[in-house]
C-alpha positions as CSV (number, residue, x, y, z in Angstrom):
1,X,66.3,217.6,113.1
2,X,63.3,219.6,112.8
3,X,63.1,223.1,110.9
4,X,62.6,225.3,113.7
5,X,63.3,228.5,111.8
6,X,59.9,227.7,109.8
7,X,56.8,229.7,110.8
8,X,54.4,227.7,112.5
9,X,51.0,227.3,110.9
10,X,47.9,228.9,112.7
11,X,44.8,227.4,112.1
12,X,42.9,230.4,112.9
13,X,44.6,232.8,110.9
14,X,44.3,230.2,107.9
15,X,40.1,230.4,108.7
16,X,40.3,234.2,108.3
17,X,42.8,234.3,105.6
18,X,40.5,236.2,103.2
19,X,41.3,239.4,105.0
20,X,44.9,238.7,104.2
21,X,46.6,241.3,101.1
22,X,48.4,237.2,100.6
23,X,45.5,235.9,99.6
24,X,45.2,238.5,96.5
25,X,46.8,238.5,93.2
26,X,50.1,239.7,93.4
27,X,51.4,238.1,96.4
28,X,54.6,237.8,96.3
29,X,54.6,234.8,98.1
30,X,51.7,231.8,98.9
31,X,49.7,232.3,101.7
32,X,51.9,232.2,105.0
33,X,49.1,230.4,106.6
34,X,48.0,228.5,103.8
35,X,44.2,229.7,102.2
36,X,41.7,226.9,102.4
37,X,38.8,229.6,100.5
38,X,41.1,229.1,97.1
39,X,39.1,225.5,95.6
40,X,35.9,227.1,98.1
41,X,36.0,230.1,95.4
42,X,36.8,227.9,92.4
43,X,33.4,225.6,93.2
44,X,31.1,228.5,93.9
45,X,32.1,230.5,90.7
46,X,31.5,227.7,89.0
47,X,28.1,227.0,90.3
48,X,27.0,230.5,90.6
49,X,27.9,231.2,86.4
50,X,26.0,227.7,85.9
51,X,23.2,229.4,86.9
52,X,23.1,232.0,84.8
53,X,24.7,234.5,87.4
54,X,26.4,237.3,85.8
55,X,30.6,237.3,86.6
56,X,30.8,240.8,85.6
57,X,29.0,242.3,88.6
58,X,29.5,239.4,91.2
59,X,31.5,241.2,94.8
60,X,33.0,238.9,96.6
61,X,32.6,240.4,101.0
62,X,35.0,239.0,103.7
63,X,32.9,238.3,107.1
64,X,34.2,240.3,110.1
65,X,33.9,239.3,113.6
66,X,33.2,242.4,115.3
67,X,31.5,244.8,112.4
68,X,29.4,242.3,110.6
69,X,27.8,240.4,113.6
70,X,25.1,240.2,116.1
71,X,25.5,239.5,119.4
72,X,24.5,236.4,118.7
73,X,27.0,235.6,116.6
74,X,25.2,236.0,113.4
75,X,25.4,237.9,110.3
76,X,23.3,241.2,110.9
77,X,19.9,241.9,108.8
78,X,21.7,245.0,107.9
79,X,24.5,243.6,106.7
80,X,23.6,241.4,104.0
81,X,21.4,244.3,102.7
82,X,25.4,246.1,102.5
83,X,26.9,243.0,100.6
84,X,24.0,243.1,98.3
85,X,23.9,246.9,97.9
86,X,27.4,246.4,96.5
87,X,26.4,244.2,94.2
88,X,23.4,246.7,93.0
89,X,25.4,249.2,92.2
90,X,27.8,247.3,89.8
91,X,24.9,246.3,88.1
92,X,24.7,249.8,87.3
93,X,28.1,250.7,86.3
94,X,27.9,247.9,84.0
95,X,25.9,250.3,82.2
96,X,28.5,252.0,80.9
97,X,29.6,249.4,78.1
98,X,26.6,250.6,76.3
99,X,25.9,254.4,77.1
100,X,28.2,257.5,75.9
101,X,30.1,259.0,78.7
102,X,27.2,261.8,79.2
103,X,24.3,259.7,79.5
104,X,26.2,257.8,82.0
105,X,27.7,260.7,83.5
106,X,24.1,262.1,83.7
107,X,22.5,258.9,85.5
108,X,25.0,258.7,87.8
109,X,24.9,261.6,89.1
110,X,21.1,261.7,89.3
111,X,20.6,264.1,86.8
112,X,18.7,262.6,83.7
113,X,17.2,258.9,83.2
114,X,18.1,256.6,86.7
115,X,17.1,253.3,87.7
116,X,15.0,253.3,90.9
117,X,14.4,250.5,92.9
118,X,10.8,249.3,92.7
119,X,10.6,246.9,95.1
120,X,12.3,243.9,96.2
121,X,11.6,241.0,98.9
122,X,14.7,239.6,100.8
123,X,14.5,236.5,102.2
124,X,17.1,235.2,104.6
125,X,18.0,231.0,104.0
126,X,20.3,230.6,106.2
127,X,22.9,232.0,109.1
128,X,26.1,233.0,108.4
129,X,28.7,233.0,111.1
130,X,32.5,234.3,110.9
131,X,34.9,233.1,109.7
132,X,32.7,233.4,106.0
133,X,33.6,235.0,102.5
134,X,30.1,235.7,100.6
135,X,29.9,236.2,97.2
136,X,27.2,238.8,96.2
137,X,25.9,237.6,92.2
138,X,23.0,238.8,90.0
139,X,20.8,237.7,87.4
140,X,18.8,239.6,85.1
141,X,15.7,237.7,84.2
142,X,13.6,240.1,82.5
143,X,13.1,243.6,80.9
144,X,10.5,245.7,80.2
145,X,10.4,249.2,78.4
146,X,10.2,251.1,82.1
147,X,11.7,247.9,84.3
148,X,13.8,245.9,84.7
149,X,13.8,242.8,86.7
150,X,16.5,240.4,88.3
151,X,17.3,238.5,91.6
152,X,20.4,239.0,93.7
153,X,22.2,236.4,96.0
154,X,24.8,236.2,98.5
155,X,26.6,232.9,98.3
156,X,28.6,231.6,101.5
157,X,31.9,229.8,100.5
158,X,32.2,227.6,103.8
159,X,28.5,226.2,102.8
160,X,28.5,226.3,99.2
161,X,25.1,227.1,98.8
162,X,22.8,230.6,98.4
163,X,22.2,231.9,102.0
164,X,20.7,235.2,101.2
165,X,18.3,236.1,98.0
166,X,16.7,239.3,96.6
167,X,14.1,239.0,94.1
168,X,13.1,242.9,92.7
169,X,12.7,245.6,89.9
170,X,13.9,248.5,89.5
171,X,12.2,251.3,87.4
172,X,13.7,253.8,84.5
173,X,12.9,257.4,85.7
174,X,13.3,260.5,84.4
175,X,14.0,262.5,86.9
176,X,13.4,266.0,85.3
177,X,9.4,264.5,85.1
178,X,9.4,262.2,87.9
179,X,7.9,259.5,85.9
180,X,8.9,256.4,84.5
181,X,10.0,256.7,81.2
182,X,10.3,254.0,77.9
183,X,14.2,253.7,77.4
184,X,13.3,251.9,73.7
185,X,12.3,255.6,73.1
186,X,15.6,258.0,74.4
187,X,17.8,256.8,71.4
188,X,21.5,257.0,72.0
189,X,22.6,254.6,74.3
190,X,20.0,253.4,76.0
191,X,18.7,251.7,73.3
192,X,21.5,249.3,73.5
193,X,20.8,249.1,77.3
194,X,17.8,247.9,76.4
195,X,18.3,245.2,73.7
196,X,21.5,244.1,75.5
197,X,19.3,243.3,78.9
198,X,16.9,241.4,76.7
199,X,20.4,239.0,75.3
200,X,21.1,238.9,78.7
201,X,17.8,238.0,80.0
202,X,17.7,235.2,77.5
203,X,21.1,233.8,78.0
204,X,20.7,233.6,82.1
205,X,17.3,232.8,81.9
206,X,18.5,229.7,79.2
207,X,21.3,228.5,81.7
208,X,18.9,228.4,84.9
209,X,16.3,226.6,83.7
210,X,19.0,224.3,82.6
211,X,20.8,224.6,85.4
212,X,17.3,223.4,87.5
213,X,16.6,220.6,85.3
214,X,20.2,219.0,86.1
215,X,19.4,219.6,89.8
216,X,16.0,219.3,90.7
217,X,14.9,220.7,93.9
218,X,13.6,217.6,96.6
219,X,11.2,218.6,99.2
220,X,12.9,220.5,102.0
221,X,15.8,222.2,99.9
222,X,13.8,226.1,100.1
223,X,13.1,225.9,103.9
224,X,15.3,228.4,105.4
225,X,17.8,227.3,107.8
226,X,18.0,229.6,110.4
């Protein structure tokens, strides 16, 4: 005889399960409708740290029908500016492993030295269409005295492959003077923001020009998708 006391299992709901608290650590239980993202996540992590993307700062954004879509059933413009934004802003939380609690206190609150964003060039690869989880990721590939610089991705788990990409700088600023200002110089802290940018810079930089030599771009690979 057939369990009929068991749940049956909705495809649909397993699609979306991302939004589901069962799909987090500390489920009591697995997954009522099973979670097909689970080896998704595990490939892209992989890939994305291959290339010299930093786990620290990665966010990882579930893809909503209604809020995060055109009418044409696309990801909005807008919205992958938002799933990047939140991956901007770790970036500089992260700052806090090498500044005292005052100098970051006093850049986060806009108050003494702040990074500002420069400029930046998006450029769109591909659609994304819900049911999606994205994976915002960073990589810091250079550093200058006043700048630093870095590119930003969003990275679709139902493709496996960069959809989104954000290549930019961002400026130190003191914003008692309004002018950029040589960390090297400010002591404290934010000399080890400095020289730990520039180990990071190497490492990432090391680990995507690896990462490109084992996968070589053939012609058509950068043509956006759209």
């Amino acid at each position: 005889m057939p369990n009929t006391t068991a749940p049956p299992s909705s495809l649909r709901l397993a699609d979306s399960s991302y939004t589901s608290p069962y799909s987090r650590a500390g489920a009591p239980s697995p997954h009522p409708n099973t979670d097909p993202y689970a080896p998704l996540r595990a490939r892209a992590l992989g890939t994305l740290e291959a290339m010299g993307f930093d786990p620290k700062t990665m966010v990882e954004h579930a893809v909503l029908w209604a809020e995060h879509q055109d009418p044409f059933g696309h990801v909005m413009q807008s919205q992958f500016m938002r799933y990047l934004g939140t991956c901007f802003h770790r970036v500089m939380e992260s700052y806090d492993e090498y500044l005292s609690k005052g100098e970051f206190e006093g850049m986060f609150q806009g108050k003494a030295v702040i990074p500002v964003i420069r400029k930046y060039e998006l450029s769109i690869l591909r659609q994304v269409k819900y049911p999606d989880v994205v994976i915002a990721a960073y990589r810091q590939e250079h550093i200058e005295p006043t700048r630093s610089n870095g590119t930003t991705i969003l990275f679709s788990l139902k493709q496996q492959v960069i959809v989104a990409e954000v290549k930019g700088s961002a400026t130190y600023v003191d914003v008692k003077t309004a002018r950029p200002v040589d960390i090297r110089t400010l002591g404290g802290g934010w000399s080890h923001v400095y020289e730990a940018i520039t180990q990071k810079s190497e490492r990432s930089t090391a680990l995507k020009e690896k990462w490109e030599k084992e996968h070589p771009k053939r012609t058509g690979d950068v043509k956006p998708k759209m």
